[in-house]
Backbone as a ProteinNet text record, in pm:
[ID]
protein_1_A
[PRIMARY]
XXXXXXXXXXXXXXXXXXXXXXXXXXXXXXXXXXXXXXXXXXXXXXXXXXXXXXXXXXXXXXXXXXXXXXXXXXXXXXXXXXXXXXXXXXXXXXXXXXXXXXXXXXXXXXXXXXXXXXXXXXXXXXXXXXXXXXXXXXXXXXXXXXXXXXXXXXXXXXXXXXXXXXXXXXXXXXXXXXXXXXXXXXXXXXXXXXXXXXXXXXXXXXXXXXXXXXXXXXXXXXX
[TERTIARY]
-1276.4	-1295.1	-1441.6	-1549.6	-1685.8	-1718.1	-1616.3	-1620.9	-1545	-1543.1	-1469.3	-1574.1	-1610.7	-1617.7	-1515.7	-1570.1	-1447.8	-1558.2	-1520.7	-1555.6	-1499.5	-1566.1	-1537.2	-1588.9	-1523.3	-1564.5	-1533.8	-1643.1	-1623.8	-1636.8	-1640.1	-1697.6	-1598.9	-1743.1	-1646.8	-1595.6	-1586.2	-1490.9	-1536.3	-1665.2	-1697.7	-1591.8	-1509.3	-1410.4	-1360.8	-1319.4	-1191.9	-1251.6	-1460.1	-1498.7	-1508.1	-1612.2	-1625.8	-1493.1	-1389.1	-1288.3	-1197.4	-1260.7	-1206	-1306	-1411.2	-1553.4	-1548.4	-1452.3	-1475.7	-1311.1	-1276.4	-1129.8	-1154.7	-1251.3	-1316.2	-1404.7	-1512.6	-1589.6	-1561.5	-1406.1	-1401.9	-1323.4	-1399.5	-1367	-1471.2	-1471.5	-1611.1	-1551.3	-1650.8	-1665.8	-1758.6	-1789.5	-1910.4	-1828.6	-1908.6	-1870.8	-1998.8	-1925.5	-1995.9	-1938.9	-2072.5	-1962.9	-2035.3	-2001.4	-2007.9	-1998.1	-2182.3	-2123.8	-2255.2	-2245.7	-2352.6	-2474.4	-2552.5	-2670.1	-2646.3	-2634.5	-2627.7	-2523.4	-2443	-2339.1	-2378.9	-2493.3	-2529.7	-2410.4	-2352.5	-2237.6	-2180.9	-2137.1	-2057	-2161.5	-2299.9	-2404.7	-2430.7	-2424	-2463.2	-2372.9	-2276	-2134.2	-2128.1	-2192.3	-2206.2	-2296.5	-2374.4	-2553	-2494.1	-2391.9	-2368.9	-2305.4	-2271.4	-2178.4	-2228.8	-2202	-2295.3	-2195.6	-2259.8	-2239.1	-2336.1	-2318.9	-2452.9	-2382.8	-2498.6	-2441.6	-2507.1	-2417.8	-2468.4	-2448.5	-2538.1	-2592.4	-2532.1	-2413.8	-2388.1	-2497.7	-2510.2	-2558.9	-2460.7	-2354.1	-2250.6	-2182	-2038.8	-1943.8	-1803.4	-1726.9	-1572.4	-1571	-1435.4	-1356.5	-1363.7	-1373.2	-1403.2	-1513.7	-1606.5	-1735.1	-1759.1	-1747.3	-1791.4	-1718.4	-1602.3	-1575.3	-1656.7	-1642.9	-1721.5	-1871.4	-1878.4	-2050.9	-2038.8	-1931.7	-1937.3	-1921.2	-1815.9	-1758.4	-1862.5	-1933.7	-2071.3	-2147.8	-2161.3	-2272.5	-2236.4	-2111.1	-2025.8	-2103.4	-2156.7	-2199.4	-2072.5	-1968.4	-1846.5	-1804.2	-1676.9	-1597.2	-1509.4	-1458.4	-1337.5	-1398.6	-1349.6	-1348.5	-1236.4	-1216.3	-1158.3	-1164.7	-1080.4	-1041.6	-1040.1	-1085.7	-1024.5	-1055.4	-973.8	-984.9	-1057.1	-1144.1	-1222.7	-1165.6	-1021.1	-894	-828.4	-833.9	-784.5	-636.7	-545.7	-438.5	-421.5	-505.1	-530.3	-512.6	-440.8	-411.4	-487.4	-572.2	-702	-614.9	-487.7	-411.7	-385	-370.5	-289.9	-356	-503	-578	-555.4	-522.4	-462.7	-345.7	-264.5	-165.5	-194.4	-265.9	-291.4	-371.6	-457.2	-543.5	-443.8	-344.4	-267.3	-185.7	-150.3	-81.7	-182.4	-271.6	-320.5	-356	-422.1	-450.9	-290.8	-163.5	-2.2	0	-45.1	-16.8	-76.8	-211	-338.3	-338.6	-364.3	-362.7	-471.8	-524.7	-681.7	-646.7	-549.2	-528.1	-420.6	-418.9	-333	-303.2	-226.9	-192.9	-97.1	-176	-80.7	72	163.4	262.5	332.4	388	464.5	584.4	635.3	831.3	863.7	820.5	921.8	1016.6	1107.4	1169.8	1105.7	1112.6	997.6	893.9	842.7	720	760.3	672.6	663.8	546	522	436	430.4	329.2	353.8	312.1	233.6	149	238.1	329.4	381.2	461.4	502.8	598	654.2	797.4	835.5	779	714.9	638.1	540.2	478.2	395.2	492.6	586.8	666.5	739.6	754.3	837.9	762.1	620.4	517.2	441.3	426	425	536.6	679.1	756.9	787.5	700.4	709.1	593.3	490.1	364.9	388.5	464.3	462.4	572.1	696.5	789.7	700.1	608.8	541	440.1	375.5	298.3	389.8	517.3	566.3	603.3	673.3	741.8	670.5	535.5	471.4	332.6	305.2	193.5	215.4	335.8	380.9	276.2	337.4	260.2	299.8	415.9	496.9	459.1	415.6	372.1	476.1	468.3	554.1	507.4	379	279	143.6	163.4	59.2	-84.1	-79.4	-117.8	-152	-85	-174.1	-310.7	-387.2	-510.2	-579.8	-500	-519.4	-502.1	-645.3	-639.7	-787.1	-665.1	-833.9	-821.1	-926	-947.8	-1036.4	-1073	-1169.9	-1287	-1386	-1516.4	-1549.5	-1562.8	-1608.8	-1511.9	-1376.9	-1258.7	-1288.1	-1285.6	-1305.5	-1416.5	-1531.1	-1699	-1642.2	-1563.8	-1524.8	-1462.2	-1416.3	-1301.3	-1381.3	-1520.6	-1587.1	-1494.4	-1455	-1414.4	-1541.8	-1463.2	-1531.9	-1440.8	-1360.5	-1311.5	-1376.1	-1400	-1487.1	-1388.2	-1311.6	-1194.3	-1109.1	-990.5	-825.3	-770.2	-820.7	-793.4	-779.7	-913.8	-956.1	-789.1	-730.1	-593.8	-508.1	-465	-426.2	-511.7	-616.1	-769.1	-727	-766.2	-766.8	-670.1	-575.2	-476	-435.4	-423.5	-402.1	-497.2	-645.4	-720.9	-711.3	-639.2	-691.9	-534.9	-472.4	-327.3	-396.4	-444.4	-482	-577.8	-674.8	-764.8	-699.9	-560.6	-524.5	-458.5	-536.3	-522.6	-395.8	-373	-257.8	-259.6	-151.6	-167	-28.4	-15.2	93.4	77.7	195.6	191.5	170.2	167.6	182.6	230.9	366	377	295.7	300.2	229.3	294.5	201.1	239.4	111.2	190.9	42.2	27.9	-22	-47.5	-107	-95.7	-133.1	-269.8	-337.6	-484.9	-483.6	-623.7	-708.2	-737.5	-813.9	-895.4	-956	-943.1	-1010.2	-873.5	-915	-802.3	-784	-633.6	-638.3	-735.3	-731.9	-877.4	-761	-644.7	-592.3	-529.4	-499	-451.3	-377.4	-253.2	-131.1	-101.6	-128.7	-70.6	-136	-307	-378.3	-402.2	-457.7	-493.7	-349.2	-270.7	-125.2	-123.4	-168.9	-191.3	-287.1	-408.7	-494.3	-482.7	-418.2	-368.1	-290.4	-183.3	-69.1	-135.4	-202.5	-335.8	-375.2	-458	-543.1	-408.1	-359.6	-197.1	-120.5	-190.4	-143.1	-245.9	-385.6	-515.4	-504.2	-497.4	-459.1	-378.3	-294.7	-165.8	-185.5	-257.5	-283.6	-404.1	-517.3	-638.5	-665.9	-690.4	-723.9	-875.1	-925.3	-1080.2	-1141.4
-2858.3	-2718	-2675.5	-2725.4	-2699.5	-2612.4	-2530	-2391	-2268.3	-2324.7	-2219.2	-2220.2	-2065.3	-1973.8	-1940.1	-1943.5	-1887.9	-1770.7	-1651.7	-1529.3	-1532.5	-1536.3	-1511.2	-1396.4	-1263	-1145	-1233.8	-1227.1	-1306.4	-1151.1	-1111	-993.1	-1036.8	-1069.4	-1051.2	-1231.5	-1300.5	-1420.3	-1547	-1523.1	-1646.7	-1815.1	-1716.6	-1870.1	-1909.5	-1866.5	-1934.7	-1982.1	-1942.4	-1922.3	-2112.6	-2152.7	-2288.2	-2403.2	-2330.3	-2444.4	-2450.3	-2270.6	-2254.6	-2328.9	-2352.2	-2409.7	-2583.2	-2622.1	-2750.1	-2822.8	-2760.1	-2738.3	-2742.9	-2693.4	-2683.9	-2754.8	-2845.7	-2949.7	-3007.3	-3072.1	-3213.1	-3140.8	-2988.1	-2969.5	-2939.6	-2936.5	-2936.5	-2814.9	-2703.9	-2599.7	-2489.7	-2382.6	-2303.8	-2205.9	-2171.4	-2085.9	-1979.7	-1856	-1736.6	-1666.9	-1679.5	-1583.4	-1464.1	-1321.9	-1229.7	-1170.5	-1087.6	-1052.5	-965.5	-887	-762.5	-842.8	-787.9	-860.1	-884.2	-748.7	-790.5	-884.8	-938.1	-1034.7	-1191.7	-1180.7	-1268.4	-1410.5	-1386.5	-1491.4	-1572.9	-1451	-1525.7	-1603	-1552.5	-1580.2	-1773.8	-1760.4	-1868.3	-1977.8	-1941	-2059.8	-2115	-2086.3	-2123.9	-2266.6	-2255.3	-2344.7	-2513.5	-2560.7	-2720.6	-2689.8	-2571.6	-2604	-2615.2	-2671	-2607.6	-2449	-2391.2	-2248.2	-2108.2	-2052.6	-1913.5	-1770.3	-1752.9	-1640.5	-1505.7	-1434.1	-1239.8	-1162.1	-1111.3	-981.6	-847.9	-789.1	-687.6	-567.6	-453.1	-360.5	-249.1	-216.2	-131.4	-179	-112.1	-213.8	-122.4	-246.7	-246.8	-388.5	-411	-541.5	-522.8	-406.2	-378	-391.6	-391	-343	-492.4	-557.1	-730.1	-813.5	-803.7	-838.4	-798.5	-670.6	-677.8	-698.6	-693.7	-735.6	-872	-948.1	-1076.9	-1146.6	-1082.3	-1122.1	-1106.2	-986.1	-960.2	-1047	-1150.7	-1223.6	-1379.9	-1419.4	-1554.3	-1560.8	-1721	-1756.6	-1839.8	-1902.9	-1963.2	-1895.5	-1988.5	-1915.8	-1834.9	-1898.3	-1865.1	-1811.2	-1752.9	-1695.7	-1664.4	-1692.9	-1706.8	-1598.3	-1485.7	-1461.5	-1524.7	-1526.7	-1622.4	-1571.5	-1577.3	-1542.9	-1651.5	-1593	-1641.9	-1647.3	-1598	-1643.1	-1773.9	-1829.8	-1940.7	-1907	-1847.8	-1793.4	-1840.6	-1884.9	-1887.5	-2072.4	-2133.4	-2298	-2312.2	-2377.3	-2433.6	-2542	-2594.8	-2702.9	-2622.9	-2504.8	-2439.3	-2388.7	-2408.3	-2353.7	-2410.5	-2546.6	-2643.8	-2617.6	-2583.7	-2513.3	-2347.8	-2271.8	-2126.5	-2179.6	-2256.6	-2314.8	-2309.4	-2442.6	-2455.4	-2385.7	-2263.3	-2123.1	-2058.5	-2078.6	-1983.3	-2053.8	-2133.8	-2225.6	-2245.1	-2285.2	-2362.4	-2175.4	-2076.6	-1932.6	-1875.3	-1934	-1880.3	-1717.7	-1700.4	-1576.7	-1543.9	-1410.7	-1403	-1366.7	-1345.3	-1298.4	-1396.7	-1466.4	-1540.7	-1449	-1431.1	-1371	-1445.6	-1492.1	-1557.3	-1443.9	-1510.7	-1468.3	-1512.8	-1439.9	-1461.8	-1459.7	-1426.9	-1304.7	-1405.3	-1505.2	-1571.8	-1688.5	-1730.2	-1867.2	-1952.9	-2029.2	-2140.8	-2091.1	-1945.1	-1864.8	-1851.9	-1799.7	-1726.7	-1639.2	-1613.5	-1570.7	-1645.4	-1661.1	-1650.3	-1562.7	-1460.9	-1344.2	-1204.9	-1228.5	-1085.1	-1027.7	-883.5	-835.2	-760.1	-692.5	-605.2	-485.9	-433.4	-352.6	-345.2	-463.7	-478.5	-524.3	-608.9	-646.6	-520.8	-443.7	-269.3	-227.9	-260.4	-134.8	-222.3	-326.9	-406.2	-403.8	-434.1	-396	-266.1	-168.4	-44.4	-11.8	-75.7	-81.4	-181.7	-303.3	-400.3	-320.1	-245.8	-174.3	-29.9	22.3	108	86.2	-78.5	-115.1	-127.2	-244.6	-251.9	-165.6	-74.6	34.3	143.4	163.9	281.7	237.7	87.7	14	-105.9	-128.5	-266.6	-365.9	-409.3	-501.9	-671.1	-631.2	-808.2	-871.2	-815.3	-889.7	-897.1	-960.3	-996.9	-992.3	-915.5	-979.4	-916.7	-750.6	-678.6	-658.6	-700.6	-653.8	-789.8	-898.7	-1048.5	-1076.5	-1076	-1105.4	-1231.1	-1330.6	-1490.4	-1456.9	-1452.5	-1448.9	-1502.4	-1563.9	-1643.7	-1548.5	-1561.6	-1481.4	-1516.8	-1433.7	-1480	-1437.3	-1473.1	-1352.5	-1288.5	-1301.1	-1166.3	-1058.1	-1118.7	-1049.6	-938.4	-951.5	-917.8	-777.4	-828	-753.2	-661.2	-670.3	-573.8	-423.9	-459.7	-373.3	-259.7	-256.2	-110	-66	-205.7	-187.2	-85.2	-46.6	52.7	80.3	85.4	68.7	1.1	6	-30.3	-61.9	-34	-23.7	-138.3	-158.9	-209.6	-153.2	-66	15	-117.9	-150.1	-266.2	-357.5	-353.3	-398.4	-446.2	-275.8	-223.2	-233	-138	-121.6	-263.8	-356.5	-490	-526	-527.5	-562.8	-412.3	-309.3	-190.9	-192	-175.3	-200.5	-330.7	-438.4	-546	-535.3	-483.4	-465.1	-380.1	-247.2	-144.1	-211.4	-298.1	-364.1	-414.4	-477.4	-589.7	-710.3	-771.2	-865.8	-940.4	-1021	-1105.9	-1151.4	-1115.6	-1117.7	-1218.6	-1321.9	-1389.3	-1434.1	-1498.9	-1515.9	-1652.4	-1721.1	-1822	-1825.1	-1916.9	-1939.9	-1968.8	-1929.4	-1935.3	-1914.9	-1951.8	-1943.7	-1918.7	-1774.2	-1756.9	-1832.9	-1885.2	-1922.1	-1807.9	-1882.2	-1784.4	-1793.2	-1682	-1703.1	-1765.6	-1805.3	-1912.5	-1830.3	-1714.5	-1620.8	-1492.7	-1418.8	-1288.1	-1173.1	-1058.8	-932.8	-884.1	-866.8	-831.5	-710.4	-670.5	-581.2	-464.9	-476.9	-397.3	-307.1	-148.4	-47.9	-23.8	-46.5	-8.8	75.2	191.1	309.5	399.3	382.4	413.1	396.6	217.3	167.5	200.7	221.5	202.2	339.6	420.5	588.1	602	534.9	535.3	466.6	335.5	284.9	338	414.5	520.8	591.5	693.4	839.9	738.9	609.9	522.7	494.8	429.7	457.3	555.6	672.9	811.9	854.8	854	885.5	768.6	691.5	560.3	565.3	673.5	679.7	828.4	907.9	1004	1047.7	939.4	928.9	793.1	806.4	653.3	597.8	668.9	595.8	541.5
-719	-750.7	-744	-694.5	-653.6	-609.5	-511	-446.9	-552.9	-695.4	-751.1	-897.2	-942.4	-1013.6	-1149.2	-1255	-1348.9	-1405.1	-1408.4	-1474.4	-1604.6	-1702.7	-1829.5	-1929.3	-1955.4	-2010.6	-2180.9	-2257.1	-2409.1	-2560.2	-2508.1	-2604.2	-2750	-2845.4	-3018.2	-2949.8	-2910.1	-2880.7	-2942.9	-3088.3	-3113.1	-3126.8	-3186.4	-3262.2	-3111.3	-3050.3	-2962.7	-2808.1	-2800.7	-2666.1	-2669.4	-2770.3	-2774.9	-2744.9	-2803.1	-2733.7	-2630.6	-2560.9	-2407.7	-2331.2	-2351.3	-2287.8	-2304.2	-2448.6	-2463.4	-2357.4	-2304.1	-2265.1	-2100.1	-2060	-1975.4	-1906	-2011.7	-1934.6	-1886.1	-1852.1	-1748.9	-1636.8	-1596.1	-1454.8	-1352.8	-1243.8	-1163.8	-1089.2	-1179.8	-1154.9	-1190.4	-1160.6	-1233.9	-1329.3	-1395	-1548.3	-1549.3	-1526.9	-1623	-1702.2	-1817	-1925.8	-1933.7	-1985.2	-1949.6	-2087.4	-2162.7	-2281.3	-2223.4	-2364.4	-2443.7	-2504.2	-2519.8	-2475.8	-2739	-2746	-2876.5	-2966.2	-2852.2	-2964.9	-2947.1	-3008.1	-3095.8	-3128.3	-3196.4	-3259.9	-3117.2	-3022.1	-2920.9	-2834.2	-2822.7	-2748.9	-2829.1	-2926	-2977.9	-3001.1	-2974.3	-2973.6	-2831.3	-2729.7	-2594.5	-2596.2	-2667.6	-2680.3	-2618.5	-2673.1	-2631.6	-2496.5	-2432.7	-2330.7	-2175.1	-2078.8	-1929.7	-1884.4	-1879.3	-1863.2	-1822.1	-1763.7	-1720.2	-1800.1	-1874.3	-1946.4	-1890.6	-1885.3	-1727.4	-1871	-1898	-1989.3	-1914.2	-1959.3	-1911.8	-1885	-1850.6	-1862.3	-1917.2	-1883.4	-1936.6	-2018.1	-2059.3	-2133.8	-2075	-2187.5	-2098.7	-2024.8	-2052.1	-1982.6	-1825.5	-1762.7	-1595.1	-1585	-1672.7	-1652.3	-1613.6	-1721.8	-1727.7	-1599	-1563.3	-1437.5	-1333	-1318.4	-1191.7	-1165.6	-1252.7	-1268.7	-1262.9	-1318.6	-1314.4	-1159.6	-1119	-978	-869.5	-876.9	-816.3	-825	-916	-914.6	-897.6	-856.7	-803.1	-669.5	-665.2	-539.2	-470.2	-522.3	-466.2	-350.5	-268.1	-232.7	-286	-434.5	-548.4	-646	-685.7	-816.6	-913.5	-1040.6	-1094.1	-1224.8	-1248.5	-1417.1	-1503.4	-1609.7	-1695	-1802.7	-1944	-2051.6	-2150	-2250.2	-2349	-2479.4	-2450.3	-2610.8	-2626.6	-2487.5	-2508.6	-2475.3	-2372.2	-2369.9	-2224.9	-2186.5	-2028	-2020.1	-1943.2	-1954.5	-1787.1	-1840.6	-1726.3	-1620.5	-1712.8	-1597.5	-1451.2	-1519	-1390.9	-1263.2	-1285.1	-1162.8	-1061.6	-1048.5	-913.2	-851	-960.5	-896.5	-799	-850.8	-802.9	-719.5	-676.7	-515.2	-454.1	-497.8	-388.5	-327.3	-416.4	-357	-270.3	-299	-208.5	-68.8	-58.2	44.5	102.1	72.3	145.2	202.3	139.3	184.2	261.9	270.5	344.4	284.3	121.5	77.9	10	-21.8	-16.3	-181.1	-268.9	-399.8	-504	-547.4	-670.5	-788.4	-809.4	-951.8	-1003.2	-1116.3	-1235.7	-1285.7	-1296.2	-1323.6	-1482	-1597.5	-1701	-1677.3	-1572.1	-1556.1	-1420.6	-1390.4	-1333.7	-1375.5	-1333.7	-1378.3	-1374.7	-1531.1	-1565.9	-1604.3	-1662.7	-1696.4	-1836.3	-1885.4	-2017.2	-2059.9	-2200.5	-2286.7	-2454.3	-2516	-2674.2	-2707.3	-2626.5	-2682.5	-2665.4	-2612	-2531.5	-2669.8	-2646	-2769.4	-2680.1	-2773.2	-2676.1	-2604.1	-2712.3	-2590.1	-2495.7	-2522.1	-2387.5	-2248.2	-2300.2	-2214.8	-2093.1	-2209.8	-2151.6	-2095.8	-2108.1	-2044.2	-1891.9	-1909.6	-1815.4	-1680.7	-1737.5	-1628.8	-1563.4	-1635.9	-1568	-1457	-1507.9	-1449.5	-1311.3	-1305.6	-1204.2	-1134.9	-1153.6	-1089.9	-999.3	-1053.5	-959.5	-887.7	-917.3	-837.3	-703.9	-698	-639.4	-505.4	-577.4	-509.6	-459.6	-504.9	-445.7	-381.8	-391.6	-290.4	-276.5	-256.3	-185.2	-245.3	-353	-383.8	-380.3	-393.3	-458.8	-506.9	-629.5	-727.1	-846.2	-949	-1075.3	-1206.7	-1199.8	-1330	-1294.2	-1299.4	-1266.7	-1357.5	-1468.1	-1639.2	-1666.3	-1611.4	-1619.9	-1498.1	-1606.8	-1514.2	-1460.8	-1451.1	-1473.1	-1326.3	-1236.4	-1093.1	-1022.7	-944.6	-839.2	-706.6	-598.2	-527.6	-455.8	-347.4	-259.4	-276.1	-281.4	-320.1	-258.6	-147.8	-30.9	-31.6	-45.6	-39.1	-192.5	-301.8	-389.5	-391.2	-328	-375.2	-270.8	-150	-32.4	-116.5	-245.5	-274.9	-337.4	-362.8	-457.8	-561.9	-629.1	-778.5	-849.1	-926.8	-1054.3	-1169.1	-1173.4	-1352.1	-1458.8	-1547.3	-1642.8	-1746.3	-1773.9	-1845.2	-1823.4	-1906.4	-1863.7	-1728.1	-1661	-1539.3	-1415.6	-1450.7	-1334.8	-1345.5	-1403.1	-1414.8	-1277.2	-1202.3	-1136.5	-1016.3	-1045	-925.6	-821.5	-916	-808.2	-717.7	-730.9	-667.4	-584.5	-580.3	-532.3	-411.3	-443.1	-346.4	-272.9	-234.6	-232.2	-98.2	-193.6	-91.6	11.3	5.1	109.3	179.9	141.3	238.4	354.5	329	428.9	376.7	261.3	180	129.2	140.8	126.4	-21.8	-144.1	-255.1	-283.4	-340.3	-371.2	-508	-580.2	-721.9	-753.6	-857.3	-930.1	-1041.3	-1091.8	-1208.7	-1338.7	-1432.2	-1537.8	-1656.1	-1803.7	-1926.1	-2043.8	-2062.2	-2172.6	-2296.5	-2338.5	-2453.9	-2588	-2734.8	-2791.8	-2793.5	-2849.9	-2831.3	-2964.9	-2951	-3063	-3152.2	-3158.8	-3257.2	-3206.2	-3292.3	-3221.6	-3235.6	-3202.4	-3187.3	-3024.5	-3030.8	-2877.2	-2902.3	-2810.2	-2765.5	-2718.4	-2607.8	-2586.8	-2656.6	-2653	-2723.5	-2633.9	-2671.8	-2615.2	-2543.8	-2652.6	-2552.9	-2500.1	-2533	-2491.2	-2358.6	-2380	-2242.3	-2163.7	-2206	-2098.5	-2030.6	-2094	-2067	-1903.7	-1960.2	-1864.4	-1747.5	-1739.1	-1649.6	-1570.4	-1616.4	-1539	-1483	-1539.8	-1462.5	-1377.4	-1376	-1246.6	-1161.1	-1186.7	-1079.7	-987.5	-1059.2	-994.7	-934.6	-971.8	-900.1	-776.2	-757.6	-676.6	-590.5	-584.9	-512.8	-440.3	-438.8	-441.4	-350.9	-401.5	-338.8	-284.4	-144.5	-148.4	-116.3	-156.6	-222.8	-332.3
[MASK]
+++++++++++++++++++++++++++++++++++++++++++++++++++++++++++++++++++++++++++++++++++++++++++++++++++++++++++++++++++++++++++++++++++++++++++++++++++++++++++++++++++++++++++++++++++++++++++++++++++++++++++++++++++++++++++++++

């Protein structure tokens, strides 16, 4: 995994970053983590680990990706969560999807046979399959697991797309743009785990609000 990147947005993630990081050392790969220059706590739970830490300039979970992804020298790059929800076994598996596919996008999947969640409830579940049903159907996506962000990718392929969501938006953004590029997007099985510590960050019906409007602006406009 030498040619692969893991992007890590940590914001607020003291308790659970150290044992996504200690979970992590016996793979040969690069690590950025991705915080606010003032969180302190999470900044300092990093100190034993090998890792490069990117000082946002903005904020938002889009914000920190793409700033993060922007700054991957790999071929790969990798999502990855700083809750500990994210199972590091599985990245060998999502290579090998992509490479047996020759596909420029992996998306981790919860909703297939042999998948799961421990984190999911019903309503994320409801709002998710509505969200992966209009990805589907109104930008061909074939995907299964639009709202799971456990995704490797190509990097050139990626920085091509003039992401800008700053937000939970970047959700959608990625894969929407990534389909209209050209881009070959296929899935991988997966299983969330629960997170270690910390509060989801997501607002339901908020972020679910805004995501829909970026879905419809998206469908509508294609720049």
């Amino acid at each position: 995994m030498q040619n692969l990147t893991l992007v890590i947005p940590a914001k607020n993630e003291k308790e659970s970053l150290p044992k996504v990081l200690e979970e992590l050392k016996n793979y040969n790969l690069e690590i950025l983590i991705v915080l606010e220059k003032d969180d302190e706590e999470t900044i300092q739970s990093t100190k034993n680990y090998k890792c490069k830490i990117l000082y946002q300039n903005g904020k938002g979970y889009g914000d920190a990706l793409i700033f993060g992804i922007n700054s991957v020298k790999t071929e790969l790059f990798c999502i990855f969560n700083a809750d500990g929800s994210f199972d590091p076994k599985e990245l060998t598996k999502m290579i090998e999807q992509m490479r047996n596919n020759k596909a420029d996008f992996v998306f981790g999947t919860r909703y297939e046979k042999n998948c799961g969640s421990d984190d999911d409830t019903v309503i994320t579940y409801i709002g998710n399959f509505i969200f992966t049903k209009i990805g589907n159907i109104f930008f061909s996506l074939n995907i299964t697991d639009i709202l799971y962000t456990y995704i490797i990718g190509k990097t050139s392929k990626a920085k091509d797309l003039n992401l800008s969501s700053k937000d939970f938006k970047f959700c959608v953004e990625l894969p929407i743009k990534a389909k209209r590029k050209g881009c070959k997007l296929v899935t991988s099985k997966a299983y969330e785990r629960s997170r270690i510590g910390g509060k989801k960050k997501v607002n339901v019906f908020k972020d679910g609000l805004m995501i829909l409007i970026e879905m419809i602006k998206l469908f509508f406009f294609k720049n």
